[in-house]
N, C-alpha and C positions, 0 to 999 in steps of 0.2 A: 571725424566722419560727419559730412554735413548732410542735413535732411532736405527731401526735394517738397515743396509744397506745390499744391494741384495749382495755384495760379505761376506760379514759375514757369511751366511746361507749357508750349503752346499747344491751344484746342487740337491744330492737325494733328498733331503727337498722339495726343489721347486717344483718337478716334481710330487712327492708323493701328495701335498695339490694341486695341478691342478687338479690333477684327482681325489681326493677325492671333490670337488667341482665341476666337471663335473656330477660324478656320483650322486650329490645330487639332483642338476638340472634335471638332466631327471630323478628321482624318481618322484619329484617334480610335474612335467610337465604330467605326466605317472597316477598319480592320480588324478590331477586338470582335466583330461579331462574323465576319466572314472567316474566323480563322475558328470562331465556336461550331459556326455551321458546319464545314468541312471536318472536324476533329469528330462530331456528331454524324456525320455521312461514313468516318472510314470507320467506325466500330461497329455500325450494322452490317457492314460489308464482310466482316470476319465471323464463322460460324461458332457458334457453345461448343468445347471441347465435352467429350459425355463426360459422366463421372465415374471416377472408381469403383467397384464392388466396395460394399459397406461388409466388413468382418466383424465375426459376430465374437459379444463380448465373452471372456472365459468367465466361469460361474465361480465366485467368489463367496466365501461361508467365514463367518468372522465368530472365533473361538473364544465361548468366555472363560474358561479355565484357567485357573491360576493369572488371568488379567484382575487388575484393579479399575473399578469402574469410574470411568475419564472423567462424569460429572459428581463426583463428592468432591467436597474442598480441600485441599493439602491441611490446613492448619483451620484445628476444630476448638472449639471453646473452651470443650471439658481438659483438653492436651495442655492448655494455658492457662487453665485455672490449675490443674493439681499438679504441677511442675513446683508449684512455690506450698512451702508447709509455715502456716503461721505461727506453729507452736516451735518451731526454730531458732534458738538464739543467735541473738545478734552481738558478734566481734565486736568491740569498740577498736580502733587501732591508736591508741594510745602509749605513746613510749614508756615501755615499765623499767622502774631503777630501784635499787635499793631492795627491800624487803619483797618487792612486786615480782620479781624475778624466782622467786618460789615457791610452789604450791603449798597446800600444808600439807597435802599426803608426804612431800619429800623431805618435810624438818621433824626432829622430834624434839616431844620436849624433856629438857633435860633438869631445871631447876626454877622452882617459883620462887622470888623474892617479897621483901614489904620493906622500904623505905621510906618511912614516914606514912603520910596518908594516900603514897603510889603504892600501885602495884606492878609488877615485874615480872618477864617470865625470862627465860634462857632458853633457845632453842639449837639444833645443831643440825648442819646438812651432811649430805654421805660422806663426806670427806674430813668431817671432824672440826670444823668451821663452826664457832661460836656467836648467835644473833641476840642481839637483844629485843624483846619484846615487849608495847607500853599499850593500855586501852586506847585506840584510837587511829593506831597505827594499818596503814596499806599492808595487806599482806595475800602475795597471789592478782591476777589479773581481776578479781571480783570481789577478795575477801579485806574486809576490817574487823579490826581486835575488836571485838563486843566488852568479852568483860575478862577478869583472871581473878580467878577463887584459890583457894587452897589446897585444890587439885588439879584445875582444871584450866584448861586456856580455850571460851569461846569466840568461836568468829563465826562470823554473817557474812554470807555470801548473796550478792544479789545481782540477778540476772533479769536483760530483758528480753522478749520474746518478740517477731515480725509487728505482732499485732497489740504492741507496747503493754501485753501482761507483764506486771515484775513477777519474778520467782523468785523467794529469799527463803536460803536452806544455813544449816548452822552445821558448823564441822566443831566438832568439841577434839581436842589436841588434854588428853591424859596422861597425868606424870605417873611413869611406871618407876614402881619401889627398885630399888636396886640388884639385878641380877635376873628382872623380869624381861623376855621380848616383848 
């Protein structure tokens, strides 16, 4: 595509397409407004159609009974604050194996040992299923062996609560004498 520069084109040229684009222009101009005039002539010409009867409005009573009133907020403060209880404990989900898979309410204990400077206990679930028990030992989703006396098998249970209180409770597991429930 080659460009035309103004001295390439001779003067008549120029002067010639001036004035044929003047002269378009005010044809242009020369119609646009004789066709405004006329379009402005034929609408006075046609009369205002009257207006309808205005019907009058029916009388409307708006019931507040058993409505909920449209400006309180769906979702209020107090609803989001006491939804959640902080004294709540908190699941850990932790996979339990072994000894963890029993509460102590569900064992009983059945014999305490002394082996050397251990201690020992023997535990037994409903099914007649023999555990051994050592100080230290996971026992329950929260409990560890505390201590084992010569009665007695303590564990500590410790819990935490939403607003990270621990709560640490002791379940004491006693050897009942033989033929006792």
């Amino acid at each position: 595509m080659s460009r035309f520069i103004s001295s390439d084109i001779p003067k008549t040229s120029l002067v010639t397409i001036k004035q044929a684009s003047l002269i378009c222009c005010a044809v242009l101009f020369t119609f646009l407004s004789l066709t405004t005039s006329n379009a402005i002539a034929a609408g006075n010409e046609t009369s205002p159609k009257p207006a309808e009867p205005v019907k009058e409005a029916e009388f409307f009573e708006y019931q507040l009974e058993d409505r909920a009133d449209p400006f309180v907020p769906f979702i209020t403060a107090k609803a989001a604050v006491s939804s959640i209880n902080m004294d709540e404990i908190i699941e850990k989900n932790i996979p339990l194996a072994g000894m963890q898979l029993f509460e102590p309410g569900q064992l009983t204990l059945v014999a305490l040992l002394k082996s050397g400077q251990e201690d020992m206990a023997m535990v037994q679930d409903f099914t007649g299923k023999g555990y051994m028990l050592t100080e230290g030992i996971k026992i329950g989703r929260r409990g560890v062996v505390k201590d084992i006396t010569s009665k007695t098998v303590i564990i500590e249970e410790t819990a935490e609560t939403r607003a990270g209180k621990k709560i640490i409770t002791e379940v004491v597991m006693l050897l009942k004498k033989e033929g006792e429930e």
